[in-house]
C-alpha positions in Angstrom: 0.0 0.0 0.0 1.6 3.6 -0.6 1.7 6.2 1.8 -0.6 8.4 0.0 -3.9 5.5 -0.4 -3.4 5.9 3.8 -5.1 9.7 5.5 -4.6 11.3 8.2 -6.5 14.4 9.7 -6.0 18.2 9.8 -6.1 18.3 13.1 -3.5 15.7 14.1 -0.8 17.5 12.5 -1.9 21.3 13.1 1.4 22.9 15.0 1.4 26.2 17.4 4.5 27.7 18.3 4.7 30.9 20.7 7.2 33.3 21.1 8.2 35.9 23.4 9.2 39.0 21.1 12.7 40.2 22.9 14.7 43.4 21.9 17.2 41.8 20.1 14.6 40.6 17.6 13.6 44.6 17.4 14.7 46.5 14.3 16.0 50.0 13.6 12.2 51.1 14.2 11.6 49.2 17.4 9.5 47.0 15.9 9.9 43.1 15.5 12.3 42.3 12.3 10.2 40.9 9.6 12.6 38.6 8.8 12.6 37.1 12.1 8.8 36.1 11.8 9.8 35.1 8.6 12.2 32.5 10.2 9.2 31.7 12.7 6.9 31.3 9.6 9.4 28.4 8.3 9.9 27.0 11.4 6.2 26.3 12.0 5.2 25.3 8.3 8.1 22.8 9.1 6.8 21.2 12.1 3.6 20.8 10.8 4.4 19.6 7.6 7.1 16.6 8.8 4.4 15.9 11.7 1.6 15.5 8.8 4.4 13.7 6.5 6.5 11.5 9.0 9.4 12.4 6.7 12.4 15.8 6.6 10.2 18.2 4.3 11.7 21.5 2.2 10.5 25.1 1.8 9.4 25.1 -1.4 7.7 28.2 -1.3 5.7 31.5 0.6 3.1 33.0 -0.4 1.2 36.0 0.5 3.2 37.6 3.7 1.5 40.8 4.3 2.4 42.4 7.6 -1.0 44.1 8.6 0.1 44.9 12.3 3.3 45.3 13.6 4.5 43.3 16.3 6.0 44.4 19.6 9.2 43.9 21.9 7.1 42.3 24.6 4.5 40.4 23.1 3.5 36.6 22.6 3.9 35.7 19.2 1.2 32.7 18.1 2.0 30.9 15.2 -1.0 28.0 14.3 -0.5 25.7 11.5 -2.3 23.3 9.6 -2.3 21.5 6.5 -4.6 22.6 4.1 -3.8 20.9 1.1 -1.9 17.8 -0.1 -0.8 16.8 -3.2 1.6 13.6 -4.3 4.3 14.9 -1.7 3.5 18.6 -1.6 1.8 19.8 1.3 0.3 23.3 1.8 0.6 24.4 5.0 -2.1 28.0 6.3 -0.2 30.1 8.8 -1.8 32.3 11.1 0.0 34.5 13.0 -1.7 36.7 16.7 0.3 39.2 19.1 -0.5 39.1 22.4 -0.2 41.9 24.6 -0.2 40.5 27.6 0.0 43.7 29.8 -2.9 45.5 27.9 -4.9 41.9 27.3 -5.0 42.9 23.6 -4.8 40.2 20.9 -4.0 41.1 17.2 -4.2 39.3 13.9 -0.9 40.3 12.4 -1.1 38.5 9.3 -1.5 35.2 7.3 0.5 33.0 4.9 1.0 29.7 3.3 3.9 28.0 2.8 4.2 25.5 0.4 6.8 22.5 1.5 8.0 19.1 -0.4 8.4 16.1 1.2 11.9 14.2 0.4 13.5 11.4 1.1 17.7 10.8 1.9 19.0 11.6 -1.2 16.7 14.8 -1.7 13.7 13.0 -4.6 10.1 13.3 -3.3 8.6 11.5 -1.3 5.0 10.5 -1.2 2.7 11.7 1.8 -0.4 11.1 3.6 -3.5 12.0 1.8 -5.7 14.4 4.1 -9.1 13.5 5.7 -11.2 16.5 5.6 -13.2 16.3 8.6 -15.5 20.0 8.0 -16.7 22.3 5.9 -14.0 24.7 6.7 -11.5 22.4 5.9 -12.9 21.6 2.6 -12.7 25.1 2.0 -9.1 25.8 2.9 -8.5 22.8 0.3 -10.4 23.7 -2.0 -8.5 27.6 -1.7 -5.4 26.2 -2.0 -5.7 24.2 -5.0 -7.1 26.8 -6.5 -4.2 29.2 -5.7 -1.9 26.6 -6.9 -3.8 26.7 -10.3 -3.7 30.5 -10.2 -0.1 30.3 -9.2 0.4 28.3 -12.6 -1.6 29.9 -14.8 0.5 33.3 -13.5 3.5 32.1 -14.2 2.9 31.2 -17.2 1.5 34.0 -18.5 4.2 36.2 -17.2 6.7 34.0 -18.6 5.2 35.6 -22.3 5.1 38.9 -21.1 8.1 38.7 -20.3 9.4 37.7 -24.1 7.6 41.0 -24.7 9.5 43.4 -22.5 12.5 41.7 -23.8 12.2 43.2 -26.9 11.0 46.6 -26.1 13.4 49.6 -26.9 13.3 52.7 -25.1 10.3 54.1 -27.3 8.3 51.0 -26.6 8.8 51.6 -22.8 7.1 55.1 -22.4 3.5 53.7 -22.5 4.7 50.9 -19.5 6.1 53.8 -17.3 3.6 56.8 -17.8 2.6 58.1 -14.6 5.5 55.8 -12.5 7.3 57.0 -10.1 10.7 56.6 -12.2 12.1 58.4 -15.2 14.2 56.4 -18.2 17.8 58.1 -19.0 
């Protein structure tokens, strides 16, 4: 039987890591670096992804890391994860990411992501992975989401992958209709 004929739930993998948000995390601004939650965002996607897959799994990619709030020197950082989506050995895990101020009881929704990962075996090849039992409506949703940002994703790609060709071959007249009204002048 292959791994992926066998399921296993959302909720046995889903992952929460918290973090107290110290001053050497802080950047020039006093705020919390964003490439430190960036870290946290990987670390978490990790966890949940190898606890899902019972195998080492690789970044593959992030998507959508909008910082809506900034976070604090001082506060909790919660980071839930949970698959929502699997494919062959892709899993896509949701990231949602809360401050808590615990002096001023507030709770803030900084921001959400998704992190695409790969599970792989010793010598780096995919590797198959559980296939996901979809216990509720939201979940179905968050798969459903997902695949069709994956198809999105693709169908993105490709077309900038033509436009691309295009702007290739653009001289300096060609470009004045791209860059009317940017903020950026041609010399």
């Amino acid at each position: 039987m292959y791994i992926y004929e066998m399921y296993k739930t959302v909720a046995q993998s889903q992952t929460t890591i918290v973090e107290l948000m110290t001053p050497n995390y802080a950047n020039f601004g006093g705020k919390i670096h964003g490439g430190h939650l960036l870290s946290l965002i990987d670390k978490v996607a990790y966890v949940c992804a190898a606890k899902h897959a019972e195998n080492y799994c690789v970044t593959v990619a992030v998507d959508t890391v909008e910082f809506h709030h900034p976070v604090n020197v001082g506060e909790l950082l919660h980071l839930h994860a949970s698959v929502n989506y699997v494919g062959k050995s892709s899993l896509v895990i949701g990231i949602k990411i809360v401050a808590e101020n615990i002096k001023n009881k507030t709770v803030v929704h900084t921001n959400s992501c998704y992190v695409t990962m790969v599970s792989v075996d010793e010598n780096g090849q995919s590797k198959p992975v559980y296939g996901l039992s979809l216990e509720n409506p939201t979940e179905v949703r968050r798969f459903i989401e997902a695949k069709k940002r994956k198809e999105a994703k693709k169908e993105f790609k490709k077309q900038f992958a033509a436009e691309r060709e295009t702007l290739q071959r653009l001289d300096k007249m060609d470009t004045e209709g791209y860059l009317k009204n940017e903020n950026c002048e041609q010399i």
